[in-house]
C-alpha positions in Angstrom: -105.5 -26.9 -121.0 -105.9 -24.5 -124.2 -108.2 -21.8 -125.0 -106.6 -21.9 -128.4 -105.9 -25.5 -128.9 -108.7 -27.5 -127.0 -108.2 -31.6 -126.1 -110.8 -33.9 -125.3 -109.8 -37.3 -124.1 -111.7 -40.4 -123.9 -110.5 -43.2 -121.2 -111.2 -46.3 -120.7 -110.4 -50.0 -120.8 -110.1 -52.7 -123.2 -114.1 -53.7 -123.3 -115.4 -50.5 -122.0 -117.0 -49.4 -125.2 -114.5 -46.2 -125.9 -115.1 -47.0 -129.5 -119.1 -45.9 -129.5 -118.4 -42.9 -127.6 -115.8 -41.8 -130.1 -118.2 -42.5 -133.3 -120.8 -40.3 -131.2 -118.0 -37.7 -131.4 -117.1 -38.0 -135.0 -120.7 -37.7 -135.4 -121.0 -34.6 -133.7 -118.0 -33.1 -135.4 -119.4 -33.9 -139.0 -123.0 -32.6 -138.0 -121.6 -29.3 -136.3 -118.7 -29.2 -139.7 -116.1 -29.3 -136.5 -112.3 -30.5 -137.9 -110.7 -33.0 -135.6 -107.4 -34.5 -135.5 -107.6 -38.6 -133.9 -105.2 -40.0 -132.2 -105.7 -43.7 -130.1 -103.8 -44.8 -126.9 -103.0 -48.0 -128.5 -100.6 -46.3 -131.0 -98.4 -44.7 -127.6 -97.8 -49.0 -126.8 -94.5 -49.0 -126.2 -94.0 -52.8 -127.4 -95.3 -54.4 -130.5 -97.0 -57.8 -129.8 -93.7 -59.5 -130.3 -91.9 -57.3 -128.4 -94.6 -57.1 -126.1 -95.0 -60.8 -125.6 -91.4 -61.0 -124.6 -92.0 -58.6 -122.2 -94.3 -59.9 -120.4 -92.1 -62.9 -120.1 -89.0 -61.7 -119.2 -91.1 -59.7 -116.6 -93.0 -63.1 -114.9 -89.7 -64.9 -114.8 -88.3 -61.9 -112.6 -90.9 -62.4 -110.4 -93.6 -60.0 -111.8 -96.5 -62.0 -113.3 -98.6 -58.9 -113.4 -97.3 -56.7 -116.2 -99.2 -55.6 -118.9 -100.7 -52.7 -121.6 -102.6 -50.6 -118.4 -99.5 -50.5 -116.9 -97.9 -46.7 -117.0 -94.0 -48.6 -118.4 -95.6 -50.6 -121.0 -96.6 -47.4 -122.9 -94.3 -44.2 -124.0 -96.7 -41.7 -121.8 -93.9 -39.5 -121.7 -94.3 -38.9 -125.4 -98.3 -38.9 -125.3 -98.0 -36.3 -122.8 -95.6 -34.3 -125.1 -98.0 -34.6 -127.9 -100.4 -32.9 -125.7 -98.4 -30.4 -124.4 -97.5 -29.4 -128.1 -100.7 -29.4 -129.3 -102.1 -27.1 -126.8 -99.6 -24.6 -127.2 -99.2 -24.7 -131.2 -102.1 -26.9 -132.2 -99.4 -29.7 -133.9 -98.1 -32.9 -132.9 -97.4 -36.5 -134.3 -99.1 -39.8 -134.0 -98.8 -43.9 -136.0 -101.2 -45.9 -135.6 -101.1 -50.0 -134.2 -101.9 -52.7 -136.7 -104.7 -54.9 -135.0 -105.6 -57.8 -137.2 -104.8 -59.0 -140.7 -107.6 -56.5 -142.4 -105.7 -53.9 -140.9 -102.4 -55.2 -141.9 -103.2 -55.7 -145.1 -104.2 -52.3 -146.1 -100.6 -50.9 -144.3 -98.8 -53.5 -146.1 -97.2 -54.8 -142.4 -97.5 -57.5 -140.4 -100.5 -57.5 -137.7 -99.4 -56.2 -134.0 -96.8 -53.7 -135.6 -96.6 -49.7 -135.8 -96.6 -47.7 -138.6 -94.6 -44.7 -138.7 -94.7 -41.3 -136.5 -96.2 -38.9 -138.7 -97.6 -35.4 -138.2 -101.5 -35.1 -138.1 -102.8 -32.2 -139.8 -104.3 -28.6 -138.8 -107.3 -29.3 -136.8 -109.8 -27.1 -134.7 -109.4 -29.6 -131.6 -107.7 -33.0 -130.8 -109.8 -36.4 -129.8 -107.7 -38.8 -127.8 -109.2 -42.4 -127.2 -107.6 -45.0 -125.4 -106.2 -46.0 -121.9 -104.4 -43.6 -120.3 -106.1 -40.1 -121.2 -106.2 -38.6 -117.7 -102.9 -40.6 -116.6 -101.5 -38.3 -113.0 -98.6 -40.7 -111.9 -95.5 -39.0 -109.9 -93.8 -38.4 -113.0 -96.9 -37.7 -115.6 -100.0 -35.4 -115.6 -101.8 -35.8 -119.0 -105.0 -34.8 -117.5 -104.0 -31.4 -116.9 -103.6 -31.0 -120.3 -107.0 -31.9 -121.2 -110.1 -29.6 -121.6 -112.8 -32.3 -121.5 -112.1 -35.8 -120.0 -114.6 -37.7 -119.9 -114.6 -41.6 -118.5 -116.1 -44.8 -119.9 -116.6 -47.5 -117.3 -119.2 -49.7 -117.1 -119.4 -52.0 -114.1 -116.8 -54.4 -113.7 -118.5 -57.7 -114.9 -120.4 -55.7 -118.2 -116.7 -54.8 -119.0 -115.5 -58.2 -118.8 -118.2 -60.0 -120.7 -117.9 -57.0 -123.0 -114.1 -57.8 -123.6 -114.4 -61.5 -124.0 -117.1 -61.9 -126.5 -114.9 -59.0 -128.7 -111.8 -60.6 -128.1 -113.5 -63.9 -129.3 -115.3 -62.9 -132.1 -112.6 -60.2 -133.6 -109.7 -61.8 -132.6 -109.9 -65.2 -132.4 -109.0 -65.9 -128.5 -110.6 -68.4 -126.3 -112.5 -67.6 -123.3 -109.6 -69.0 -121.4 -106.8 -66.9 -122.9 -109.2 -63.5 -122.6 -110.0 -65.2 -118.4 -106.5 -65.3 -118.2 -105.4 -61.4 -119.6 -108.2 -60.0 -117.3 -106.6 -61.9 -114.3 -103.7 -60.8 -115.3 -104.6 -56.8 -115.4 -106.2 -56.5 -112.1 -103.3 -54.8 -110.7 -102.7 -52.4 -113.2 -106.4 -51.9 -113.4 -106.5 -51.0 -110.3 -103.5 -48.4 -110.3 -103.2 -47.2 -113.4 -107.3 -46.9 -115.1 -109.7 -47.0 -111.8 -107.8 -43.7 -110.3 -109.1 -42.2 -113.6 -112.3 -41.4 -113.3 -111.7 -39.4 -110.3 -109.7 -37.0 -113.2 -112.6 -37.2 -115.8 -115.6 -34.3 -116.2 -118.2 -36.7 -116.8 -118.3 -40.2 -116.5 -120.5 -42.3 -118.4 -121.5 -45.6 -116.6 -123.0 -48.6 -118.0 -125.2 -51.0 -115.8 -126.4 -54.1 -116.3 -130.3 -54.9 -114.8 -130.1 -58.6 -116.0 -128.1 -61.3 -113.7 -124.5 -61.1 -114.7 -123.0 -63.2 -111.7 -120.5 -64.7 -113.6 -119.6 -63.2 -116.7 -117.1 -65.9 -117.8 -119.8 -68.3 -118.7 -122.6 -64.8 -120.1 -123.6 -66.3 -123.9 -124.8 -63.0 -124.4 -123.6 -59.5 -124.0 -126.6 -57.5 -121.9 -128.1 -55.1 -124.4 -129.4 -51.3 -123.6 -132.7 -52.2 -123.2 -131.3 -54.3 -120.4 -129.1 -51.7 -118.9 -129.4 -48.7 -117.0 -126.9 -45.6 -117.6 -125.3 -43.2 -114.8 -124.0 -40.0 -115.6 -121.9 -38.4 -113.2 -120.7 -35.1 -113.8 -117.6 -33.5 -111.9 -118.7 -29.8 -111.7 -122.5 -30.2 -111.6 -122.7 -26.1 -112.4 -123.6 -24.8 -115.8 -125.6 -28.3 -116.6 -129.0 -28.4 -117.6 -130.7 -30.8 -115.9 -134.2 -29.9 -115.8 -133.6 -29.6 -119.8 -131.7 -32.9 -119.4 -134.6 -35.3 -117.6 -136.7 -33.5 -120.1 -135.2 -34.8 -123.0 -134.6 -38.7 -121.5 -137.6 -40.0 -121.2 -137.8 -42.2 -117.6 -134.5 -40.5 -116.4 -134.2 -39.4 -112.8 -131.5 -37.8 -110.6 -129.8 -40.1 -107.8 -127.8 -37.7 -106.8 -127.0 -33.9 -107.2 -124.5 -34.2 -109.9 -125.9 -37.8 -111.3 -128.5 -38.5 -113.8 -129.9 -42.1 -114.3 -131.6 -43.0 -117.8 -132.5 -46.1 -119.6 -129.1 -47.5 -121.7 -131.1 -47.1 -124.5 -131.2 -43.9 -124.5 -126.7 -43.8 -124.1 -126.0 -41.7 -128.2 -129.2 -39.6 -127.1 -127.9 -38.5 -124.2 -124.2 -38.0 -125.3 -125.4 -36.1 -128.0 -127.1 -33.8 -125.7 -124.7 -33.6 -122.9 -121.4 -33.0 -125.8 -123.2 -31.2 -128.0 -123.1 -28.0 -126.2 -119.7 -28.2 -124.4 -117.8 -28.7 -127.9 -120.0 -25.7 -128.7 -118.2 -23.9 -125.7 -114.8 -25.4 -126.6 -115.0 -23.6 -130.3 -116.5 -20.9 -129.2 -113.6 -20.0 -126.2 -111.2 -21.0 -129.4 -112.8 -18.4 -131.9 -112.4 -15.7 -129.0 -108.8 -16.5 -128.7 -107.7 -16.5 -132.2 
């Protein structure tokens, strides 16, 4: 962690919805004129999808059918965590970026499931990670210690998948069989390498669905807010404003001490009120440093 140099990560899994919490963030930064450096998890891969694909294979045909992008070897972590360690102590550090799809690849100029280059990012008054492995503690690793705000996106487990397989289908073409399949395939990594997580994060933002999502392999639909139900847990429950909190989220409750409930409708509401003034403290412990 850095006084000087703040980090906040956001983790979570392919499906989770990562991607709205980070444009809640850019939001917040242009509102507030805050200057962030971005960086995604996707671009610390350590395969391309070539590479990656051949992998996987060599890794099934040695008796491992399990290995994939959650697990801690298929990613350079060692360098993430260097980027983090740098930038907390100078406020520097390099990232590339992962070519998703052809719309991507054509405005790079490379072929689709490749890296750009490792470049610098520039001078910035705090760094956003999004991605997978943000709060990462293995036996070799400890990226969450280097983080001043980690914060977890996880909804429940069947919301994730019919999440992930309706955007894997519409923005990248798979079938509900090959998405089926790389869920199966990630359970074990899930399970050691993302779940242990959100026991690292500060706050935890929890999606629920309140419709019947039994089996989310055959879901047509994706449950919207006004169907869902949305649990904040907070680690450190002191120096939170709840009263102010349930105040401001209309039909919100507490179910536990250091838990609010609230409609999923109300989910950019209420990370705009819950970030707002901890970015506040963040810039404000920077300023008093410099």
């Amino acid at each position: 962690m850095s006084a000087k140099h703040p980090i906040i990560s956001i983790t979570g899994s392919s499906g989770a919805g990562t991607s709205t919490v980070q444009h809640t963030f850019e939001q917040i930064f242009r509102r507030e004129g805050i200057n962030a450096a971005f960086i995604e998890g996707d671009a610390f891969h350590r395969y391309d999808r070539r590479s990656m694909k051949e992998k996987v294979a060599q890794e099934a045909s040695a008796g491992n059918p399990n290995f994939t992008h959650f697990h801690a070897d298929a990613n350079e972590l060692e360098i993430l965590e260097g980027v983090f360690e740098e930038y907390g102590r100078k406020g520097t550090g390099r990232t590339r970026h992962y070519i998703h799809d052809a719309g991507e690849a054509e405005c790079y100029g490379q072929e689709a499931g490749t890296f750009t280059n490792w470049e610098p990012f520039p001078e910035s008054d705090l760094l956003f990670y999004e991605g997978l492995h943000g709060c990462v503690v293995t036996d070799t690793l400890n990226l969450a210690r280097h983080c001043d705000l980690k914060i977890g996106v996880v909804p429940v487990i069947n919301l994730e998948w019919i999440q992930k397989i309706h955007r894997d289908k519409a923005a990248r073409g798979y079938s509900t069989e090959a998405v089926t399949d790389t869920i199966l395939r990630r359970m074990p990594d899930y399970v050691h390498f993302i779940t242990p997580q959100f026991s690292q994060t500060d706050i935890n933002f929890q999606r629920v669905p309140i419709v019947d999502t039994s089996n989310p392999f055959i879901a047509r639909w994706i449950p919207t807010a006004d169907e869902s139900m949305l649990v904040i847990r907070f680690t450190n429950p002191r120096g939170i404003d709840f009263p102010y909190l349930l105040s401001m989220l209309h039909d919100s409750f507490m179910s536990r001490a250091n838990s609010i409930v609230c409609p999923g409708n109300k989910l950019e509401l209420a990370m705009q009120l819950v970030f707002t003034p901890l970015i506040h403290k963040l810039i404000e412990r920077k300023r008093r440093v410099s």
